[in-house]
py3Dmol code that shows the C-alpha trace and the ligand (Angstrom):
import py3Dmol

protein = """\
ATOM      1  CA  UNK A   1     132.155 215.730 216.467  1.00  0.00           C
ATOM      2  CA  UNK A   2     135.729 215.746 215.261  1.00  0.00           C
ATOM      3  CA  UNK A   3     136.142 215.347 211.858  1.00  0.00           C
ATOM      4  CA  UNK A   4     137.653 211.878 211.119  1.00  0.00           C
ATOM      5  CA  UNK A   5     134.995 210.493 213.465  1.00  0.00           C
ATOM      6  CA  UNK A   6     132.370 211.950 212.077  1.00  0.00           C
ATOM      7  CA  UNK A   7     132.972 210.974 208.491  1.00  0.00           C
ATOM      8  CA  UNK A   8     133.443 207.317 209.862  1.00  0.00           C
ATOM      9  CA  UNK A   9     130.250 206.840 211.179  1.00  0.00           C
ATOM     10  CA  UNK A  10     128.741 208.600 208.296  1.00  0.00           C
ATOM     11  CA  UNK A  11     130.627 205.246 206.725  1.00  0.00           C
ATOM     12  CA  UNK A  12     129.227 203.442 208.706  1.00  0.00           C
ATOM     13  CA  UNK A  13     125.574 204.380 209.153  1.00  0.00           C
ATOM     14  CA  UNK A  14     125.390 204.061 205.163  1.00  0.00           C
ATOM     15  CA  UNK A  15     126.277 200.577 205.321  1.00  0.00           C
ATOM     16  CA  UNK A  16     123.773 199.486 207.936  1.00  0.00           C
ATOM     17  CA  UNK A  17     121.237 201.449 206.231  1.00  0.00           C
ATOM     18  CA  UNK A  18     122.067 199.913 203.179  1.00  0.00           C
ATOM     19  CA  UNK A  19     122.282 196.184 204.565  1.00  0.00           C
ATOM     20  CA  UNK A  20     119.262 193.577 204.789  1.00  0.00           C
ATOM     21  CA  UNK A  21     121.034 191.558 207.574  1.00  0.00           C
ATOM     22  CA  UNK A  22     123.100 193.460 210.204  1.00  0.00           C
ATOM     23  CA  UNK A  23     124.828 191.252 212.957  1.00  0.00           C
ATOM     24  CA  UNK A  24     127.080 191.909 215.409  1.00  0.00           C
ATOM     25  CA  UNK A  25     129.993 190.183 217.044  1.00  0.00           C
ATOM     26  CA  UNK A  26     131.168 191.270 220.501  1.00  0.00           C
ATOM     27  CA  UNK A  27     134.176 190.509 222.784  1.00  0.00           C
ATOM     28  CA  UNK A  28     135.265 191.559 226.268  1.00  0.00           C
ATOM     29  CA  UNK A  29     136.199 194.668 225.272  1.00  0.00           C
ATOM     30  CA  UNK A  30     132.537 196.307 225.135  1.00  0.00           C
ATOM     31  CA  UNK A  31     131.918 194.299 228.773  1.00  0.00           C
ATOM     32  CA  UNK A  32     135.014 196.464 229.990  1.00  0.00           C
ATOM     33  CA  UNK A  33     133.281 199.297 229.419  1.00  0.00           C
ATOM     34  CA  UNK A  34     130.995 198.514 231.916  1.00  0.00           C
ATOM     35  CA  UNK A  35     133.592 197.533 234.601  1.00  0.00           C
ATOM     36  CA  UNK A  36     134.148 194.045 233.937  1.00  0.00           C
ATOM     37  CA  UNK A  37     138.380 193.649 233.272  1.00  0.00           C
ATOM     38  CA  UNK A  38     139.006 191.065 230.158  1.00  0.00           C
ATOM     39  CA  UNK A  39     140.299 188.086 231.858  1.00  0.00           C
ATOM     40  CA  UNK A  40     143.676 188.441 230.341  1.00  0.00           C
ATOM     41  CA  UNK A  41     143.861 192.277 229.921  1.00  0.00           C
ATOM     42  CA  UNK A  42     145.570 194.980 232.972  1.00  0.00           C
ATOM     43  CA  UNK A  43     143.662 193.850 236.025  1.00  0.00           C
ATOM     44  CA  UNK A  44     142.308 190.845 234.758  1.00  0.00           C
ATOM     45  CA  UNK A  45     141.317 187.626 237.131  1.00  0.00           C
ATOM     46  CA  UNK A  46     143.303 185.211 234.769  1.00  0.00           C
ATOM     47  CA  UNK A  47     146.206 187.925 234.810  1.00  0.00           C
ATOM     48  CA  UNK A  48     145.927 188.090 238.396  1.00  0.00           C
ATOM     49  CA  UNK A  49     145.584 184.855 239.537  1.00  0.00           C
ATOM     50  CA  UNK A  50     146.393 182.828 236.735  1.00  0.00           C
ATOM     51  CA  UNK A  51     144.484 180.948 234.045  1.00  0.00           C
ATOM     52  CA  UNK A  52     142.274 178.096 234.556  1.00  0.00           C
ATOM     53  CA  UNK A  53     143.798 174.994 233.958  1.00  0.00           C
ATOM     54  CA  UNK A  54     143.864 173.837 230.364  1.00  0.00           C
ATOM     55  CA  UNK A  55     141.959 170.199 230.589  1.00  0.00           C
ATOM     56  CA  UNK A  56     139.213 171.935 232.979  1.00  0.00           C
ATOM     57  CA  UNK A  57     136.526 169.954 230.815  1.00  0.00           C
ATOM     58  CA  UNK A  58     137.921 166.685 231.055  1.00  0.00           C
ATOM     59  CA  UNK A  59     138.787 167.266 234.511  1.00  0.00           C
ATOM     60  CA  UNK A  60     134.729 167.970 235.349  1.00  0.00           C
ATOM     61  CA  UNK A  61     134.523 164.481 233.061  1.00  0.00           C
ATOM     62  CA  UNK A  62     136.441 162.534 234.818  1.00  0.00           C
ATOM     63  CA  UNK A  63     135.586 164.285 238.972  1.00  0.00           C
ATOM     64  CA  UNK A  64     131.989 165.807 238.042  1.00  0.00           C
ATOM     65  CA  UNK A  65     131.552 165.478 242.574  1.00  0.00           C
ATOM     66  CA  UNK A  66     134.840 166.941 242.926  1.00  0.00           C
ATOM     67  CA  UNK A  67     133.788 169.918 240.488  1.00  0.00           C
ATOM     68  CA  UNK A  68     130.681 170.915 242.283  1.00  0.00           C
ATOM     69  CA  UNK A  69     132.585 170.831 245.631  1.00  0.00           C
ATOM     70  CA  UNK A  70     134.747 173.345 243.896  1.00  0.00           C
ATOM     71  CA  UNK A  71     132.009 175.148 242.526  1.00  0.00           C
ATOM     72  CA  UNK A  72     130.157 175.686 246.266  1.00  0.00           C
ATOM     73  CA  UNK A  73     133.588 176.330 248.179  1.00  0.00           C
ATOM     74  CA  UNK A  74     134.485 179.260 245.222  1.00  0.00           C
ATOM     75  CA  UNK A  75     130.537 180.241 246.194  1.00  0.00           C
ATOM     76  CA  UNK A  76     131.412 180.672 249.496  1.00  0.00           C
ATOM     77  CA  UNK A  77     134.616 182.341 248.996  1.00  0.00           C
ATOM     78  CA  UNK A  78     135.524 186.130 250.018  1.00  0.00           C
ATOM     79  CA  UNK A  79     138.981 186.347 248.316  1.00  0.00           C
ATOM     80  CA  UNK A  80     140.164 184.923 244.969  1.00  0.00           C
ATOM     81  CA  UNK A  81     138.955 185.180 241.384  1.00  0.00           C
ATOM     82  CA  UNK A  82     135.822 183.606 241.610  1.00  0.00           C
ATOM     83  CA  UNK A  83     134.945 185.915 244.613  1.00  0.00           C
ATOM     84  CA  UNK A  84     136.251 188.963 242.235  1.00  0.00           C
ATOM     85  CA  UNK A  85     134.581 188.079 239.175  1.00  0.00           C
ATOM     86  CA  UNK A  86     131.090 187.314 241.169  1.00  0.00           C
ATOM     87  CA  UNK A  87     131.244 190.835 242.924  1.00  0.00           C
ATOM     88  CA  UNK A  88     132.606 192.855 239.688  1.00  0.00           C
ATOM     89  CA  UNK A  89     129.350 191.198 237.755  1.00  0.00           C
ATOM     90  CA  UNK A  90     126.866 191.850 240.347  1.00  0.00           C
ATOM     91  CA  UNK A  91     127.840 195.710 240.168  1.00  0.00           C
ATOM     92  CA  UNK A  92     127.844 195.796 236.726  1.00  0.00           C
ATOM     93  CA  UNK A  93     125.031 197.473 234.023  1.00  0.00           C
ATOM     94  CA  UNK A  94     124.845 197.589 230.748  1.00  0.00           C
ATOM     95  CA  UNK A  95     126.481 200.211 229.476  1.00  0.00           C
ATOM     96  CA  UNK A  96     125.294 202.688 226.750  1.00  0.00           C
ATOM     97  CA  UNK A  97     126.675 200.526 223.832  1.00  0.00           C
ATOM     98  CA  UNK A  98     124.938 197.565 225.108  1.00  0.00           C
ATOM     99  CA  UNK A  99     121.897 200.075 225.245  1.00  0.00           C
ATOM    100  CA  UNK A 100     122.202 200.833 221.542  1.00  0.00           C
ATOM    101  CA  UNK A 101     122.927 197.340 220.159  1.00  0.00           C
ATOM    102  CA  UNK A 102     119.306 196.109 222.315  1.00  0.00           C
ATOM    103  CA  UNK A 103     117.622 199.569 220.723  1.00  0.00           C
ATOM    104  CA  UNK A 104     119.336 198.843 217.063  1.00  0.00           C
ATOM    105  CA  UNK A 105     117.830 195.291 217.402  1.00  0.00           C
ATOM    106  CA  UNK A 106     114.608 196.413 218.886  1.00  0.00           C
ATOM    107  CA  UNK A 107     114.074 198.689 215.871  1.00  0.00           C
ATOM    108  CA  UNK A 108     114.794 196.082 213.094  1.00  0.00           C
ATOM    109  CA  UNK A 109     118.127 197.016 211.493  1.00  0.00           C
ATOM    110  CA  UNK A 110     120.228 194.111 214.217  1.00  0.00           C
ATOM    111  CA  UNK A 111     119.558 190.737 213.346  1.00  0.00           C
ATOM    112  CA  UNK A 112     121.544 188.667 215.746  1.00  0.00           C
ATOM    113  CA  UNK A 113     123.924 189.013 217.919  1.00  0.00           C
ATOM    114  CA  UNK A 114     127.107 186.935 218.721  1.00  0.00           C
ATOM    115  CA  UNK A 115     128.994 187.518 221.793  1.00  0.00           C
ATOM    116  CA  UNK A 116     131.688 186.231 223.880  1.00  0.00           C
ATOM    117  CA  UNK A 117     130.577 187.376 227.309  1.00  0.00           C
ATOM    118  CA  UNK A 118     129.273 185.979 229.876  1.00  0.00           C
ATOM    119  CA  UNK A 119     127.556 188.435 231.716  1.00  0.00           C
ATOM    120  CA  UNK A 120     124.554 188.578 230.748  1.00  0.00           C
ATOM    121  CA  UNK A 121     124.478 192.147 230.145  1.00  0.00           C
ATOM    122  CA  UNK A 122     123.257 191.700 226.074  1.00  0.00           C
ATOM    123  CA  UNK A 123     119.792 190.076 228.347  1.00  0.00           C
ATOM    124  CA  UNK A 124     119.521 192.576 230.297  1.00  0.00           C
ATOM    125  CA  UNK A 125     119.981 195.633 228.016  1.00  0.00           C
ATOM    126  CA  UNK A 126     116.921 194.029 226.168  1.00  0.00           C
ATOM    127  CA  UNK A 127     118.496 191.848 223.177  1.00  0.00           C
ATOM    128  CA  UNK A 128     116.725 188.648 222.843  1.00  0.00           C
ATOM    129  CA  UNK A 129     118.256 187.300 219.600  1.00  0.00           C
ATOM    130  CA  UNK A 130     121.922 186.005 221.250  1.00  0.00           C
ATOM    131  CA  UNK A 131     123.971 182.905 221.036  1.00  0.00           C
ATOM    132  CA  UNK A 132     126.519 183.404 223.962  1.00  0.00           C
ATOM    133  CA  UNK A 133     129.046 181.140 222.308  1.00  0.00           C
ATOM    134  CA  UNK A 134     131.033 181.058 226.004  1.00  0.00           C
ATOM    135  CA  UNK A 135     128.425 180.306 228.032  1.00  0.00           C
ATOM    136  CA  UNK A 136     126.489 182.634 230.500  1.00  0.00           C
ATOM    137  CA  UNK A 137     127.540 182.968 234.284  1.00  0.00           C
ATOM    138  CA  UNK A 138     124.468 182.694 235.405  1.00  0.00           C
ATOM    139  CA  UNK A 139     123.054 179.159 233.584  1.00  0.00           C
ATOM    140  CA  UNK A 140     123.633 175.971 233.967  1.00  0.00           C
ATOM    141  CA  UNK A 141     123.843 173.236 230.903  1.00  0.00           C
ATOM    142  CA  UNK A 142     123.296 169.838 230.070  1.00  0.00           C
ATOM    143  CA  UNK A 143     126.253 168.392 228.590  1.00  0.00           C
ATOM    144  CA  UNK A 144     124.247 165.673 227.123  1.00  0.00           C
ATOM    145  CA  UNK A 145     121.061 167.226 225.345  1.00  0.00           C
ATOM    146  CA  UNK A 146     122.169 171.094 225.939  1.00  0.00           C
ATOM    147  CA  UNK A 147     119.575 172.110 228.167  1.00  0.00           C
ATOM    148  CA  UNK A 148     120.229 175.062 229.855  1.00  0.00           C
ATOM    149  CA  UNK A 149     118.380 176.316 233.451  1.00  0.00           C
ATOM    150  CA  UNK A 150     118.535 179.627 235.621  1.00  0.00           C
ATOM    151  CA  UNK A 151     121.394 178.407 238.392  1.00  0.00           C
ATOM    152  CA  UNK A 152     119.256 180.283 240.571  1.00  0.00           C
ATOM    153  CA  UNK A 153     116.046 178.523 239.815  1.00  0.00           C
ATOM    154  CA  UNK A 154     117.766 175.058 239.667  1.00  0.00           C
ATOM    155  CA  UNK A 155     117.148 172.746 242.908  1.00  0.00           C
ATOM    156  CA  UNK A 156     120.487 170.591 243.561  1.00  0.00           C
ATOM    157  CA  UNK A 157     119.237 167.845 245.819  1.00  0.00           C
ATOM    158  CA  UNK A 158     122.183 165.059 244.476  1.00  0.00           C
ATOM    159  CA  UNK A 159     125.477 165.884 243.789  1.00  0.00           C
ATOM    160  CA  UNK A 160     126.216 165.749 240.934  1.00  0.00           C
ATOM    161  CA  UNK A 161     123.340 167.371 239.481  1.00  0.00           C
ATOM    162  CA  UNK A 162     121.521 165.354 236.533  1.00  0.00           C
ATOM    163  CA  UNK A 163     119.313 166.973 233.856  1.00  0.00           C
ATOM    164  CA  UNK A 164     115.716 166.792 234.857  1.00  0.00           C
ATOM    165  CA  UNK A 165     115.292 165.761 230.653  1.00  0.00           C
ATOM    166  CA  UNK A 166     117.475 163.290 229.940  1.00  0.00           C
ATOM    167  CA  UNK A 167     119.391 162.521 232.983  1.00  0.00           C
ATOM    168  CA  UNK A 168     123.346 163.799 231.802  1.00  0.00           C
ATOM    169  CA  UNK A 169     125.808 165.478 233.828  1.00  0.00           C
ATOM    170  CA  UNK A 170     125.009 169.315 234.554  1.00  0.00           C
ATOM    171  CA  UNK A 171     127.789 171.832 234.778  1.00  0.00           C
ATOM    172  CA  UNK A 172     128.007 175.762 234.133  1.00  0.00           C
ATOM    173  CA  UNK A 173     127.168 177.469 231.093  1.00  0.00           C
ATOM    174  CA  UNK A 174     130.471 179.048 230.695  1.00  0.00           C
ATOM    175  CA  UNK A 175     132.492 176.786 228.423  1.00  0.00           C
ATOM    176  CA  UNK A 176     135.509 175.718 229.753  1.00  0.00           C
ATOM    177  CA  UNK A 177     139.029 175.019 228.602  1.00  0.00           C
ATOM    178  CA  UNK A 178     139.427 171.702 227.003  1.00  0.00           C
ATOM    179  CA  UNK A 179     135.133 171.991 225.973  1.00  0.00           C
ATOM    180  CA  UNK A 180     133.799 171.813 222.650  1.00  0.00           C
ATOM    181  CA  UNK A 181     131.474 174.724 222.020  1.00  0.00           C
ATOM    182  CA  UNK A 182     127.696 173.075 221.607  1.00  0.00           C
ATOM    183  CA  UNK A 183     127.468 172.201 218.406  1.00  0.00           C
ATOM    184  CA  UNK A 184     123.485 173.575 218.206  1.00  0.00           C
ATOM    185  CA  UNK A 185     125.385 177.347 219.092  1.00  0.00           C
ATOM    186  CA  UNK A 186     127.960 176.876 216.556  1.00  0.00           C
ATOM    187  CA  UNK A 187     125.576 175.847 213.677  1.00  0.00           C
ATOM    188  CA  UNK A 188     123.645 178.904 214.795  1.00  0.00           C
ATOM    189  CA  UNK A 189     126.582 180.952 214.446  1.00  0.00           C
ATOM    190  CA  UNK A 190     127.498 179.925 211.219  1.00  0.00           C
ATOM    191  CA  UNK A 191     123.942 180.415 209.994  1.00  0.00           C
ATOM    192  CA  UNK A 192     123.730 183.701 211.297  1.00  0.00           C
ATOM    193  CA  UNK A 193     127.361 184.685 209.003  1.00  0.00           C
ATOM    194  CA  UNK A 194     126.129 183.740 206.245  1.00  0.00           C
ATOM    195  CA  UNK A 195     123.004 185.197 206.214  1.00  0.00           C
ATOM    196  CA  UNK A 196     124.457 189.008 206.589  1.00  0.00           C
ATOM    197  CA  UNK A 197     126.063 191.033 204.389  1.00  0.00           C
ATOM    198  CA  UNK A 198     126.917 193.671 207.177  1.00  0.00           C
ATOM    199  CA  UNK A 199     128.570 192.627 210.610  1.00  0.00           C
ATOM    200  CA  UNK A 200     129.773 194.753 213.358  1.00  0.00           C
ATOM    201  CA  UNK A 201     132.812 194.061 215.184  1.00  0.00           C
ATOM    202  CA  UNK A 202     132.258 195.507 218.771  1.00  0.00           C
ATOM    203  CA  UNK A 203     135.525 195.290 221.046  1.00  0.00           C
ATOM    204  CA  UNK A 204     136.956 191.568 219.995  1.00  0.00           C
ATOM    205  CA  UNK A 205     140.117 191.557 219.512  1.00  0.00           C
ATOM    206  CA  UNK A 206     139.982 188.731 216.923  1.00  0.00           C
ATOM    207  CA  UNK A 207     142.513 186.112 218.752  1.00  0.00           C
ATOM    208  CA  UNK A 208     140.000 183.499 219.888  1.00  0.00           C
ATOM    209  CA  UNK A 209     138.716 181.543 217.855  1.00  0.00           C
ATOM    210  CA  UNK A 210     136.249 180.573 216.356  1.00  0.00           C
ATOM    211  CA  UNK A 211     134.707 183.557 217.031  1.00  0.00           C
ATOM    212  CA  UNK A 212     137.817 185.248 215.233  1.00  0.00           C
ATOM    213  CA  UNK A 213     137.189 183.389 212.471  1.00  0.00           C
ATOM    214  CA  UNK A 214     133.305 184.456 211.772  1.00  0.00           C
ATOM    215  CA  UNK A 215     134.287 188.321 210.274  1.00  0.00           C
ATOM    216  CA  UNK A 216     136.852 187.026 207.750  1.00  0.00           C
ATOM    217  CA  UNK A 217     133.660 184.119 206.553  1.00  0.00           C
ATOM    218  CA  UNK A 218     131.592 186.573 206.290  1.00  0.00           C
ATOM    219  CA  UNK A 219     134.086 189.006 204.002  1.00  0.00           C
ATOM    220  CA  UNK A 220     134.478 186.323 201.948  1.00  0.00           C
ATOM    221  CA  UNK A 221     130.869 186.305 200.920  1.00  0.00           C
ATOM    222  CA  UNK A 222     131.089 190.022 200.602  1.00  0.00           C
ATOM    223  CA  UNK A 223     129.883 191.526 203.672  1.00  0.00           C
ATOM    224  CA  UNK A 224     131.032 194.588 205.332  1.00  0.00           C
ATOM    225  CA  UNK A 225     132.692 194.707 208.139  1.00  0.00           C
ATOM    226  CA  UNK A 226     132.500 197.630 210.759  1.00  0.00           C
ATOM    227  CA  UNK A 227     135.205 197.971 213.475  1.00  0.00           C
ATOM    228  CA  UNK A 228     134.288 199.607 216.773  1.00  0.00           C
ATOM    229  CA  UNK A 229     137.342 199.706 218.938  1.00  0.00           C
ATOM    230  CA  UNK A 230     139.220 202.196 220.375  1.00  0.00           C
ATOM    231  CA  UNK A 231     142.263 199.190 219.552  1.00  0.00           C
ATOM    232  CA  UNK A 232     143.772 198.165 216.587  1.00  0.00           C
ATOM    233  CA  UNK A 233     142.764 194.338 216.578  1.00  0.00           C
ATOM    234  CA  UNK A 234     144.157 191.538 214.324  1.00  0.00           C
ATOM    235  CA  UNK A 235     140.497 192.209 212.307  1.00  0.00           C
ATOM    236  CA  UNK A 236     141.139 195.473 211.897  1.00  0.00           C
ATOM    237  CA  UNK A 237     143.102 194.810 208.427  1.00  0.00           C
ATOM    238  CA  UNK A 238     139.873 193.240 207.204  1.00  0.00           C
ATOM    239  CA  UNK A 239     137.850 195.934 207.693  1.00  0.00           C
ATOM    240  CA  UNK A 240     135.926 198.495 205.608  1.00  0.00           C
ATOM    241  CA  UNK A 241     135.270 201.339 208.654  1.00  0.00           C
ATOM    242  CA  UNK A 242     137.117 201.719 211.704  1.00  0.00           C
ATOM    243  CA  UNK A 243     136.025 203.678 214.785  1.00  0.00           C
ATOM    244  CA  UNK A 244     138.474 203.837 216.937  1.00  0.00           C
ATOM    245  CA  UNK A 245     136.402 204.933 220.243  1.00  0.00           C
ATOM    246  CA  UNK A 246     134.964 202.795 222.967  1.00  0.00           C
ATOM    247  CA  UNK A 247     131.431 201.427 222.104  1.00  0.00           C
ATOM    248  CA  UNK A 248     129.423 203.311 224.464  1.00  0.00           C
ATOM    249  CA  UNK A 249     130.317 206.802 222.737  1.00  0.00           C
ATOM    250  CA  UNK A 250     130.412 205.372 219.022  1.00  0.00           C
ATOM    251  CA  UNK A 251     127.234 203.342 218.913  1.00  0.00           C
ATOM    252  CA  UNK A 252     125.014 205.396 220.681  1.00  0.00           C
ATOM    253  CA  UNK A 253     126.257 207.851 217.971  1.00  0.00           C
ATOM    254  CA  UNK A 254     126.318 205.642 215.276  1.00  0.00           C
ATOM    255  CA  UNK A 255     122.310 204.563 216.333  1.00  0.00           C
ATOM    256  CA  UNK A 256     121.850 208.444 216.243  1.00  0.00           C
ATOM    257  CA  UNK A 257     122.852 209.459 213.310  1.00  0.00           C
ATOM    258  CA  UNK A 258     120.826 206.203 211.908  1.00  0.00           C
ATOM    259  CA  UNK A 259     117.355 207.655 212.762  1.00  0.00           C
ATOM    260  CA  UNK A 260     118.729 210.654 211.237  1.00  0.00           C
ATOM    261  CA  UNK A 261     118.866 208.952 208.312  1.00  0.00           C
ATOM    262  CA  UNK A 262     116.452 206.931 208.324  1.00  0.00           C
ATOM    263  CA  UNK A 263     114.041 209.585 208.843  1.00  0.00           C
ATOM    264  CA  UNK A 264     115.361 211.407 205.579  1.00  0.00           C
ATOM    265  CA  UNK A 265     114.189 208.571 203.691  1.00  0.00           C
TER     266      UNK A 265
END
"""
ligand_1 = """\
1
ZN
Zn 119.911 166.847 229.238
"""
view = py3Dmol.view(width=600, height=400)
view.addModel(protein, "pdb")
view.setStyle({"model": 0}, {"cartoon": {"style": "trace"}})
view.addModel(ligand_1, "xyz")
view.setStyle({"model": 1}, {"stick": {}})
view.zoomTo()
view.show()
């Protein structure tokens, strides 16, 4: 290991061995590492093809037929950015950062994790204690009581499609422009910063909020913060460690070194 990167993990495998309540907060950044382009970013859908309009929610509110006729025509599309995104997730793994937050969490040290993709891929590496505070691509949700369903295990016999519990509109997971985050994944959120004292910051770039706004809450109470990014982010300032390296070669390290340490105890 070089140097510089070595001493900053040391950093940053003394904090996490010294913390009671490790979380982390992702962004698209560790979901590009698996092959999935940020939406905005170089080859990004929204960069591509445009972003989605701006009042999506109320436009589902006010059409909820006309959305689900969207919803199966983009299904049945070849071309176009729902066609793109849908074959770019259904190629994509978890990558070896994913692998060592799930590990990390499965071992005791990660309490929670917050992220702001919506692939799934947290799931699948083997986290189970998530709030997906955009949604995930492959749910469905209850705008009224928040229920959320497999799309593929969900039987649409009526358009549009009511919640088998207490009969309101159902729509994707994925929140949409113009849509209030549930409240019950907020509150959750919020919980979950003020419970830690350590929080790692895993490829967010800090601009969208309120995820952006959880690391500086949870300085405030005197937590440390742990940047894994091979960019300089608008958190980065706010940081005690930076690691400047994709996730899937720092945390794997990082998780390393960890048992290492751990061991020594
Ligand atoms: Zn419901």
């Amino acid at each position: 290991m070089v140097d510089e990167f070595k001493d900053k993990v040391d950093e940053a495998v003394s904090i996490i061995r010294d913390s009671k309540y490790l979380i982390v907060l992702v962004g698209a950044g560790l979901s590009k590492e698996s092959g999935i382009p940020t939406f905005r970013g170089p080859g990004g859908i929204w960069t591509k093809y445009g972003e989605p309009p701006m009042n999506g929610f109320q436009e589902f509110l006010n059409d909820p037929n006309q959305y689900w006729l969207n919803q199966i025509e983009r299904d049945n599309e070849e071309n176009g950015p729902s066609a793109e995104m849908r074959k770019t997730l259904a190629v994509a793994v978890p990558n070896p950062g994913h692998i060592a937050l799930a590990t990390l969490e499965e071992i005791g040290i990660l309490k929670f994790t917050i992220t702001q993709n919506i692939d799934n891929l947290h799931f699948r590496a083997g986290n189970v204690k998530v709030v997906e505070i955009h949604g995930n691509r492959y749910k469905l949700r209850c705008i009224e009581c928040g229920l959320r369903v497999n799309r593929d295990d969900f039987l649409i016999d009526d358009y549009p499609p009511r919640c088998p519990e207490c009969g309101g509109l159902i729509k994707g997971d994925g929140v949409m422009f113009g849509e209030p985050i549930p409240a019950q994944w907020l509150s959750t959120c919020y919980d979950q910063v003020n419970l830690c004292d350590a929080m790692l910051l895993v490829g967010t770039s800090g601009t969208v909020f309120p995820a952006a706004s959880f690391p500086e809450i949870a300085k405030r109470q005197g937590a440390k913060l742990i940047e894994v990014n091979p960019l300089d982010t608008s958190l980065s300032t706010l940081c005690d460690v930076i690691i400047r390296s994709p996730s899937a070669e720092a945390l794997p390290i990082i998780l390393q070194e960890l048992k290492i340490s751990l061991d020594s105890l």
